[in-house]
C-alpha positions as CSV (number, residue, x, y, z in Angstrom):
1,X,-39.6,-58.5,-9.9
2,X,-36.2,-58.4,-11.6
3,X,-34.5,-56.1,-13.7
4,X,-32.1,-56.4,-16.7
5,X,-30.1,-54.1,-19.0
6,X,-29.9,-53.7,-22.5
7,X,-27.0,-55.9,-23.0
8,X,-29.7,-59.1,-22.8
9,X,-28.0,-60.1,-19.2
10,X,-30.8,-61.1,-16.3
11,X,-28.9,-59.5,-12.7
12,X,-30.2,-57.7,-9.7
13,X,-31.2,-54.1,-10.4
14,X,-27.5,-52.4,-9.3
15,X,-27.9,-48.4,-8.5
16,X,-24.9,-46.1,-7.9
17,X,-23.5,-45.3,-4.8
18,X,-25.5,-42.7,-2.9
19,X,-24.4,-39.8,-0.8
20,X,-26.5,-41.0,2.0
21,X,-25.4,-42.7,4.8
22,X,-28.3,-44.9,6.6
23,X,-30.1,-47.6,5.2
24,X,-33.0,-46.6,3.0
25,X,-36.1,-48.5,1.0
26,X,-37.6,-46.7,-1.9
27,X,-41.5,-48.1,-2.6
28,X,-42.4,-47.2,-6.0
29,X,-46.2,-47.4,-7.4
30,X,-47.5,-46.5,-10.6
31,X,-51.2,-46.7,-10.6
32,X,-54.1,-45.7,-12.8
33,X,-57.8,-45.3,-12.2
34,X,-59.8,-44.7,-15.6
35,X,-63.3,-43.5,-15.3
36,X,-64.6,-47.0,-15.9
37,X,-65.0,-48.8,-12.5
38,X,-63.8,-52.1,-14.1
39,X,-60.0,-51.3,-15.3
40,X,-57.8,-53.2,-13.5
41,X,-54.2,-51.5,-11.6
42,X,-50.5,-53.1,-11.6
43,X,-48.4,-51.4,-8.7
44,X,-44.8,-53.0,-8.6
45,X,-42.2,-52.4,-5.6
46,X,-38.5,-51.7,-5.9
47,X,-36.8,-52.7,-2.4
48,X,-32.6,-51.3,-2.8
49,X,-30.7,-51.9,0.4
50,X,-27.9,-49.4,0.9
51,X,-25.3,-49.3,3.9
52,X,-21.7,-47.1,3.6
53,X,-19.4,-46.8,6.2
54,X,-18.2,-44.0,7.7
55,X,-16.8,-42.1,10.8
56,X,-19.4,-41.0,13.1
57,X,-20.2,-37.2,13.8
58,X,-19.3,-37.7,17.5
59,X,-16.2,-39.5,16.9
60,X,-15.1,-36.8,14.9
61,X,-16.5,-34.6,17.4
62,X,-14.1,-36.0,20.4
63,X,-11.2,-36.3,18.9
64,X,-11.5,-32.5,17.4
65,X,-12.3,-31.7,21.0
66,X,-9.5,-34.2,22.6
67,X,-7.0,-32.2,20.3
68,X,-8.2,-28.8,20.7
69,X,-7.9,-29.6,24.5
70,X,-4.0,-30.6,24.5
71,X,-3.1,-27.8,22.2
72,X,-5.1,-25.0,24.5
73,X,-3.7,-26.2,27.8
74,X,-0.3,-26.5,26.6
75,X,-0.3,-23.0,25.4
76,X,-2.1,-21.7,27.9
77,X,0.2,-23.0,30.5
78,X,3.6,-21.9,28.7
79,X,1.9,-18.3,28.4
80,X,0.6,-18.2,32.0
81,X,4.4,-19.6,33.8
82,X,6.6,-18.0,30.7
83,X,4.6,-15.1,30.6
84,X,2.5,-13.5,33.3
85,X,4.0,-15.2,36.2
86,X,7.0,-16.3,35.0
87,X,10.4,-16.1,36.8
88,X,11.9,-12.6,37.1
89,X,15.1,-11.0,38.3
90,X,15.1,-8.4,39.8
91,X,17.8,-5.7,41.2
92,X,17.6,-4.1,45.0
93,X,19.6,-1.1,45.2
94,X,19.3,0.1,49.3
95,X,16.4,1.1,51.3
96,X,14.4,-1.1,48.3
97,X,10.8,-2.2,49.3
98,X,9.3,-3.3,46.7
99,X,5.6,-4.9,46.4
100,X,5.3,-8.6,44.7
101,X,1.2,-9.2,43.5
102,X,0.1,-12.3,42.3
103,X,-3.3,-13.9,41.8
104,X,-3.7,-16.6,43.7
105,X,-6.1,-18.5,41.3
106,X,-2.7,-18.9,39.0
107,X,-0.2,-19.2,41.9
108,X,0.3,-21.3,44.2
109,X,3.7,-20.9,45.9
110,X,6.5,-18.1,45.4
111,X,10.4,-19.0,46.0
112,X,12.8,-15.7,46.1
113,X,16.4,-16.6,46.2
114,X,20.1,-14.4,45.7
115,X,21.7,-15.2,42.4
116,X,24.8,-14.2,43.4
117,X,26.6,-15.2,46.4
118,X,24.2,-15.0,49.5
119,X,24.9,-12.0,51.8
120,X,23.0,-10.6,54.8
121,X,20.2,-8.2,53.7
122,X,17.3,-8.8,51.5
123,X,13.8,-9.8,53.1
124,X,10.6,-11.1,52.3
125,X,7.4,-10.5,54.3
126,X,4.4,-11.6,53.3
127,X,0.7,-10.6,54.1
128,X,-2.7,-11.1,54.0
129,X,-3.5,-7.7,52.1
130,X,-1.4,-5.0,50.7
131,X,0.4,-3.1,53.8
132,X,0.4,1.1,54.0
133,X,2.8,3.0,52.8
134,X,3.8,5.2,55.0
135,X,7.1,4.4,56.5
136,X,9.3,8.1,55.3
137,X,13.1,7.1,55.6
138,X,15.7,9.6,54.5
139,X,19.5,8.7,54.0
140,X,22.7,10.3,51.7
141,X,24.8,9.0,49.4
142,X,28.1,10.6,48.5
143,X,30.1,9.2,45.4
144,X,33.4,10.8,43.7
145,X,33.7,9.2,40.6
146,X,35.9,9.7,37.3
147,X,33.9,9.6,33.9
148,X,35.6,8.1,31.1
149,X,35.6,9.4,27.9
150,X,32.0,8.7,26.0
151,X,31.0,6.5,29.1
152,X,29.2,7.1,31.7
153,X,28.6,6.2,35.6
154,X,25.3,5.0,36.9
155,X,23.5,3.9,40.4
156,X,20.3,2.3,40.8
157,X,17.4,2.6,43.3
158,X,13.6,1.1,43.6
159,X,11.5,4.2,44.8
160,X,8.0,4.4,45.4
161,X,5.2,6.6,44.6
162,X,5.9,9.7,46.7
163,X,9.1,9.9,47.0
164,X,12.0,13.0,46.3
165,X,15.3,13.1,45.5
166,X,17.7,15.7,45.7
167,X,21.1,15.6,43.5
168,X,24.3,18.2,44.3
169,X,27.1,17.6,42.2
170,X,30.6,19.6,41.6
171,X,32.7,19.1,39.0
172,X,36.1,19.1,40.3
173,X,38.5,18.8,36.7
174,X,40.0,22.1,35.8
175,X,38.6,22.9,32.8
176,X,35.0,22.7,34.3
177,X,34.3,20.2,31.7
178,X,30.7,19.9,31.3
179,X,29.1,16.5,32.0
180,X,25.1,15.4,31.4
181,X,23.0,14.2,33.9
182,X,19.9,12.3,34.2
183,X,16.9,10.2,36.0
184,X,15.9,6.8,34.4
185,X,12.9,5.2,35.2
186,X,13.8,2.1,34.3
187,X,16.6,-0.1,32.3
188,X,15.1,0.8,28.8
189,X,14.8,4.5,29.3
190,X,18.3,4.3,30.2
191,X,19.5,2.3,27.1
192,X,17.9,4.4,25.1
193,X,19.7,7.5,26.8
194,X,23.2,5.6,26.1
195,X,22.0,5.1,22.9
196,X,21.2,8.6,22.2
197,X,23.0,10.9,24.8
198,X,22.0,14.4,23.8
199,X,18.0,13.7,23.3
200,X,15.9,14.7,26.5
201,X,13.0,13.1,25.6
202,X,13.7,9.4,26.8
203,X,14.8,10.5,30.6
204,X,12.5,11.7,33.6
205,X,15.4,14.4,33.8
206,X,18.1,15.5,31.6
207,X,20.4,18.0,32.8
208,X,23.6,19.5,31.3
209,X,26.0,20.1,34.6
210,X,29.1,22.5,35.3
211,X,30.5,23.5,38.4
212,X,28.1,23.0,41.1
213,X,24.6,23.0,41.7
214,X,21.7,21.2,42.7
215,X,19.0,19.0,41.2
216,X,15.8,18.1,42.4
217,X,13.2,15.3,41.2
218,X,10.2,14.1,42.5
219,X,8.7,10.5,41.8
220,X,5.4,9.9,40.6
221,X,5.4,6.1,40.2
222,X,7.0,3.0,42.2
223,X,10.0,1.9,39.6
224,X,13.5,1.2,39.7
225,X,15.0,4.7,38.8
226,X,19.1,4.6,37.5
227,X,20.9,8.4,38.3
228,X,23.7,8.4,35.8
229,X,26.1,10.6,34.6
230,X,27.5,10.6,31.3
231,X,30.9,12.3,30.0
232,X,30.9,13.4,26.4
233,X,34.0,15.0,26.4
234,X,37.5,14.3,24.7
235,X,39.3,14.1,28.1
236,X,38.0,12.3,31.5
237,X,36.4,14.4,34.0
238,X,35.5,14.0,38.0
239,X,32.8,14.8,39.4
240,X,31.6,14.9,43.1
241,X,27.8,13.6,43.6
242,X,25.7,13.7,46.9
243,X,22.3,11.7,46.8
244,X,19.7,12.7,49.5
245,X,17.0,10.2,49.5
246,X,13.4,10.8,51.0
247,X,11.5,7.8,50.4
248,X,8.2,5.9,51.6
249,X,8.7,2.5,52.3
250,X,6.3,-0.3,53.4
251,X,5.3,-0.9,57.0
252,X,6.3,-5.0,57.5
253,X,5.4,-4.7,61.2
254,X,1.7,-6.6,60.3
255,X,3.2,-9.6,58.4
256,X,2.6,-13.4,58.9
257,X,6.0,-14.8,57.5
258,X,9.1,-13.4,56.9
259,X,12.0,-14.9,55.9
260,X,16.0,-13.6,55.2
261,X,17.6,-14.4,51.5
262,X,20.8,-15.6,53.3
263,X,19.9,-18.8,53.5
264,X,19.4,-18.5,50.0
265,X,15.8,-20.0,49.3
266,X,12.9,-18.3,50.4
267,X,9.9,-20.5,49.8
268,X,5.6,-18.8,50.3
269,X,2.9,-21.3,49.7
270,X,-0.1,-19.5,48.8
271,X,-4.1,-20.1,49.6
272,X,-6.8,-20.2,46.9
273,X,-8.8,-17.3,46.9
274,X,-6.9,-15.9,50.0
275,X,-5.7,-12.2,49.5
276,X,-2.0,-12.5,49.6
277,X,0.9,-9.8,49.1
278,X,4.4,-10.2,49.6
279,X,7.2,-7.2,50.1
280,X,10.9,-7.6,49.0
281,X,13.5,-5.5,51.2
282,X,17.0,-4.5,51.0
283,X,18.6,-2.5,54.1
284,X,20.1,1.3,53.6
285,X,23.9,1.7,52.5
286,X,26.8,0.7,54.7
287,X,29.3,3.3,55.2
288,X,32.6,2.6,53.1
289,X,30.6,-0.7,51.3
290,X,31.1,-0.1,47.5
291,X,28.5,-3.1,46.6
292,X,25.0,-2.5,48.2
293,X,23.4,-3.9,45.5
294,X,21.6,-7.5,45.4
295,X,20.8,-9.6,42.5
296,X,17.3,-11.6,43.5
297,X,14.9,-14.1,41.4
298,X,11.3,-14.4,41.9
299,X,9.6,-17.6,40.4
300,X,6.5,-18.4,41.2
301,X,4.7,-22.1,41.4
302,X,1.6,-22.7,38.9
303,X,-1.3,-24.0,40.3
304,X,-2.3,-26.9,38.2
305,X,-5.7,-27.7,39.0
306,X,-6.7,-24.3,37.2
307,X,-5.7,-25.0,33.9
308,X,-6.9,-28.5,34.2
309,X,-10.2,-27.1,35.1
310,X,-10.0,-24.2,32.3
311,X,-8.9,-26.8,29.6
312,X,-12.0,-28.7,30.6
313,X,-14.3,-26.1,30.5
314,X,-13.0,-24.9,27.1
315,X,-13.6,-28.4,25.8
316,X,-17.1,-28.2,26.7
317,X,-17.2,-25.3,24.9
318,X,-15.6,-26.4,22.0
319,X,-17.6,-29.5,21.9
320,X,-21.0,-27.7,21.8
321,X,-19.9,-25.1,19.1
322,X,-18.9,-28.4,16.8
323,X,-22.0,-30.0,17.9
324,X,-24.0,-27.0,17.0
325,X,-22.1,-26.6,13.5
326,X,-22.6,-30.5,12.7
327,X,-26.0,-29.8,13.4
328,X,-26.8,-26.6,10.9
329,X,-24.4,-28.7,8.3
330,X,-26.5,-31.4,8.6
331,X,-29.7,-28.9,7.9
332,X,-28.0,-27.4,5.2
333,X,-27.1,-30.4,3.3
334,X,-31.2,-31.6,3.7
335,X,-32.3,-28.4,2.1
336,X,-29.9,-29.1,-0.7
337,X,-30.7,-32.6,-1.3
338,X,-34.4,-31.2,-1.2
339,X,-33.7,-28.5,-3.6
340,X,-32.1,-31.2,-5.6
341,X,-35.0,-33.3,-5.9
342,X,-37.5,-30.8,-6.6
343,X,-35.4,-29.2,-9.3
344,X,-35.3,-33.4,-10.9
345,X,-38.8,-33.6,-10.2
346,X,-39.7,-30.1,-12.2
347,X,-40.1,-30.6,-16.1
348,X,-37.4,-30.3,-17.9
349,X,-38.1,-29.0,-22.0
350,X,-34.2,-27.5,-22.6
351,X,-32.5,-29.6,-25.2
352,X,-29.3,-29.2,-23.8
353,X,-27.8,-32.3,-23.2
354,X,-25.3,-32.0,-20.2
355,X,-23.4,-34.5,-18.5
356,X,-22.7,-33.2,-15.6
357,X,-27.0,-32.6,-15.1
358,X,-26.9,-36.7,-15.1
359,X,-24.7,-37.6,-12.2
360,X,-27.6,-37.8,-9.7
361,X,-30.6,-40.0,-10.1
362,X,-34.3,-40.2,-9.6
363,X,-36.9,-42.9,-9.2
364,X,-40.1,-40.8,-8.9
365,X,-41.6,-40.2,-12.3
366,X,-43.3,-37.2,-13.2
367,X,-47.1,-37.9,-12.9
368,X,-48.2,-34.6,-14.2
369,X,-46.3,-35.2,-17.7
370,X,-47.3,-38.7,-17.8
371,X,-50.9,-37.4,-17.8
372,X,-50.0,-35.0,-20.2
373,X,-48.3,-37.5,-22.5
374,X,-51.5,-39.9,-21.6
375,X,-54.1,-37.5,-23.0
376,X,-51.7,-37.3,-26.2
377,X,-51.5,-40.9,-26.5
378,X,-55.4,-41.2,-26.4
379,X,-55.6,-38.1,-29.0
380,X,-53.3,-40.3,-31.2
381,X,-54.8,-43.5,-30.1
382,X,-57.9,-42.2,-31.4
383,X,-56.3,-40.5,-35.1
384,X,-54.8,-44.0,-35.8
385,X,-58.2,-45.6,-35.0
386,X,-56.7,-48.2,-32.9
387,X,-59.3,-49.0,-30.2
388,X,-58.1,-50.1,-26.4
389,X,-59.5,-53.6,-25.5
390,X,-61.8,-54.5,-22.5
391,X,-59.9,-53.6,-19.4
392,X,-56.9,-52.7,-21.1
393,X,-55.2,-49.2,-19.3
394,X,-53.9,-46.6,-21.8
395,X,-51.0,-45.8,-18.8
396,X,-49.6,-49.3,-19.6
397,X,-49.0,-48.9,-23.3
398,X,-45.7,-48.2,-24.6
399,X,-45.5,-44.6,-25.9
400,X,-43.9,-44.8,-29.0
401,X,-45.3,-47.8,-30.9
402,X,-48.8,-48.3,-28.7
403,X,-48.7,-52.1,-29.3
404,X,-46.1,-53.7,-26.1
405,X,-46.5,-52.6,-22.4
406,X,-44.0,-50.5,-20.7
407,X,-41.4,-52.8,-18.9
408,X,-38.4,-50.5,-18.7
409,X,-36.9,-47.8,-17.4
410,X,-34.0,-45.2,-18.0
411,X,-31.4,-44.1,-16.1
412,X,-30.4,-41.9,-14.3
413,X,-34.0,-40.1,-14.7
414,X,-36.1,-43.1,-13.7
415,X,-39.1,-42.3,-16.3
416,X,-41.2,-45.4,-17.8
417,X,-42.5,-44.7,-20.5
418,X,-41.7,-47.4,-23.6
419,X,-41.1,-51.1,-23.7
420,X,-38.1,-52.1,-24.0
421,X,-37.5,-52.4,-27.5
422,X,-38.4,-48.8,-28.4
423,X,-36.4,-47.7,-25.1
424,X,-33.1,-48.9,-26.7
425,X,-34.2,-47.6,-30.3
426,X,-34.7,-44.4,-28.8
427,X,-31.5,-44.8,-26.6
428,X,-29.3,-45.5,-29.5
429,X,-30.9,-43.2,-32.0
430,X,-31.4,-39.5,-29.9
431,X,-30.0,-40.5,-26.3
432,X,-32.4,-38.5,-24.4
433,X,-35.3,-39.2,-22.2
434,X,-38.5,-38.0,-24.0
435,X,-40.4,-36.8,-20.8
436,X,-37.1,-34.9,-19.3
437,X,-35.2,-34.9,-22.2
438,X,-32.1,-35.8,-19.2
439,X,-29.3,-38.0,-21.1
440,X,-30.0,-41.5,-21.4
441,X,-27.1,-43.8,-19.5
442,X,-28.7,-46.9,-19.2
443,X,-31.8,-48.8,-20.1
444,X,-33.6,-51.3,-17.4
445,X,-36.0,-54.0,-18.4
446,X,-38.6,-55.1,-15.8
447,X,-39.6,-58.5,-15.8
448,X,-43.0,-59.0,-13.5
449,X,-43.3,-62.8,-12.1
C-alpha cells in the first residue's frame, strides 16, 4: 500500500514525531460483515517504524546519584571536622580537669598541643570509660590589684559540677570607692557584662562591693567560670581579693596513657566502637608565679571510612527514591496518554475549531459513528434510489457523492470516510472532519496494489 497527499506527489506515508520513545507498529483493519454471507472484506495494514534517541532513565539516574553523593560527603565532612569535632582552644586556669568526649565512630585520633611557648604543667590521661569525680582539692588565691578607670580585672578557672567558691575582698583606696563584682560562666556572659556593667541578669553573681566582706558561690555545672571586678568610678581604686577554692577534680589514677604538653604534641589514637574518654589537667598555682594560665588546642582526626560508608548508604537511598519517582512518572504519563486517547476516540459534535485540539494524532477510527453514518448512507442510498451492486459493501462507498470508494484519510484525526476527490473539496471548502468535526491539516490518498 502507499500513500500520497493532496499535492498529486506519490511518497511514503510520513507521520509526526511522537512523544514515545520505543519502537512501535500500528496494524489498522477496517472490516465489514453485511448480513449477506457473500459480501466480500478489504482489511489494509499501515506498518510506521519509529526510533528517537534519548538519555536513558538509569543514566540519568547515576549521575543524579554520582552528584548527590560528592555534594553530601563534602558537606557532611566539612560540618562533622569544622563543626562537631572540629579543633578547639581551650584555656586551663590551675587545678583545671577538664573532661574531652568524643564519639569514636567520627574520631579516630586526638592531638592536644600548648599554643604558646611549652611550659611544665598541662596533662592528658586517657581512659577506657569516664573516670569518678571525686578527688576534693582546696587551695587560695590572694590578688592586690588596681582597677583602672571603666576597666576591669578578671581571672579565670575550669570548675566542675560541685564545686564552691568563696570570695573576701577589701577595698583599700580612701574614699571606699565602690567597685562591682561578678561570676561568669563563660566568655560570653562575661562580654556581655563588659558590655553592659550595671545589668545583673547576664552574671551567675553580681555584687556591688565596699569595704570588706565576703562572697560565696556555689557551682552547678562543669564550665570555665571568669571572677572579675570592674571599676566604674572616675578615679582608680585598689582592691584586695582572696579566692578559696573547693573543687572536685577527676581521679587519673585508672588511666591507660598519659602524656605531658611539654613536649608540645600530645597525640591518642582511638578504637572503633571502644569507650574512650580523655581528661585535660593543669597543676594548682605556684607561689609568687603571675602566669598560671595555659593556652591548649584540641583537634581531633576524622575517621574516613565513616563518611565513605554514610555517603554510600545515602546514595542507595537516593537512588531508590529516583528510581521510585521515575517509576510513578512513568505511570502518570501512561494514564495521560490513555486519557488522551480515549478523549480522541470519544465523539466529538462541538464546532469549535481549535488548533491547539489538532497537535496530537489518531489512527483508530470511530466504528460506532461510522455505523451511524452507515445506516444514514443506506437511508439516503435508498431516497436517491441508487441500488448497491452484487457484492458491493455500503462501508466502502465514499460518503459524500456515493459513486468512488474511500481511499483517503485526514489528518491529524485519522477518519476515512470519502474518496479523495470529495476529501480535498471538503478540505478546501469547511476544513473540518465530518465525523469529529477535528481541523483538517492534511489529506492522504491510499493507493491499494
Amino acid at each position: 500500500m502507499e500513500v500520497a497527499d493532496n499535492d498529486d506527489q506519490h511518497a511514503p506515508l510520513l507521520l509526526p514525531p511522537p512523544t514515545s520513545v520505543s519502537t512501535s507498529q500500528v496494524d489498522e483493519e477496517h472490516s465489514h460483515q453485511s448480513s449477506s454471507p457473500s459480501s466480500s472484506a478489504l482489511s489494509y495494514r499501515v506498518n510506521i517504524s519509529i526510533s528517537n534517541v534519548a538519555p536513558t532513565e538509569i543514566t540519568d539516574d547515576v549521575w543524579s546519584c554520582l552528584v548527590v553523593l560528592l555534594t553530601f560527603w563534602f558537606f557532611a565532612s566539612m560540618i562533622m571536622i569544622l563543626g562537631f569535632y572540629g579543633s578547639v582552644n581551650l584555656l586551663l586556669g590551675p587545678n583545671s580537669s577538664r573532661l574531652v568526649k568524643t564519639n569514636t565512630l567520627f574520631v579516630q585520633s586526638i592531638k592536644v598541643q600548648q599554643l604558646d611557648k611549652p611550659k611544665p604543667g598541662p596533662m592528658l590521661y586517657e581512659f577506657h570509660k569516664s573516670p569518678p569525680l571525686d578527688v576534693e582539692i582546696t587551695w587560695t588565691e590572694t590578688h592586690n590589684s588596681i582597677v583602672p578607670i571603666d576597666f576591669q580585672k578578671e581571672w579565670v578557672y575550669f570548675l566542675n559540677e560541685g564545686s564552691m567558691v568563696d570570695i573576701f575582698y577589701t577595698i583599700k583606696s580612701p574614699s571606699s570607692s565602690p567597685l562591682s563584682l561578678v561570676i561568669a560562666q563563660g566568655r560570653k556572659s562575661l562580654a556581655e557584662w563588659i558590655d553592659d556593667p550595671s545589668s545583673p541578669n547576664s552574671t551567675l553573681s553580681w555584687n556591688i562591693i565596699c569595704g570588706t566582706g565576703k562572697i560565696q558561690q556555689n557551682i552547678f555545672k562543669s564550665s570555665n567560670y571568669y571572677i572579675a571586678v570592674g571599676n566604674l568610678n572616675s578615679k582608680d581604686v585598689e582592691v584586695e581579693l582572696k579566692f578559696v577554692m573547693k573543687a572536685f577534680i577527676y581521679n587519673t589514677s585508672q588511666a591507660y596513657y598519659k602524656c605531658s604538653l611539654s613536649h608540645n604534641l600530645c597525640s591518642s589514637k582511638l578504637y572503633l566502637f571502644g569507650p574512650s574518654v580523655a581528661v585535660l589537667t593543669s597543676p594548682g598555682p605556684k607561689e609568687g608565679s603571675l602566669d598560671d594560665d595555659w593556652h591548649v588546642k584540641v583537634s581531633y582526626g576524622p575517621r574516613w571510612i565513616t563518611y565513605l560508608i554514610g555517603s554510600g548508604v545515602m546514595t542507595i537511598l537516593i537512588f531508590l527514591i529516583l528510581r521510585f519517582l521515575n517509576i510513578c512518572q512513568a505511570s502518570n504519563r501512561g494514564g495521560n496518554q490513555a486519557r488522551e486517547i480515549r478523549s480522541e476516540r470519544a465523539p466529538l459534535l462541538s464546532q469549535k475549531d481549535d488548533d491547539i485540539s489538532s497537535h496530537g494524532s489518531s489512527y483508530d477510527s470511530i466504528s460506532q459513528d461510522e455505523q451511524d453514518l452507515d445506516e444514514l448512507l443506506a437511508v439516503n442510498s435508498s431516497l436517491e434510489g441508487k441500488t448497491l451492486a452484487q457484492g458491493e459493501n455500503l462501508y466502502r462507498l465514499c460518503a459524500s457523492c456515493f459513486d468512488a470508494r474511500r481511499d483517503c484519510f485526514f489528518l491529524p484525526c485519522g477518519h476515512c470516510v470519502t474518496c479523495f476527490n470529495c476529501g480535498t473539496r471538503i478540505a478546501e471548502e469547511t476544513g473540518t472532519c465530518p465525523i469529529c468535526r477535528r481541523t483538517i491539516k492534511k489529506v492522504r490518498k491510499i493507493f491499494t496494489v
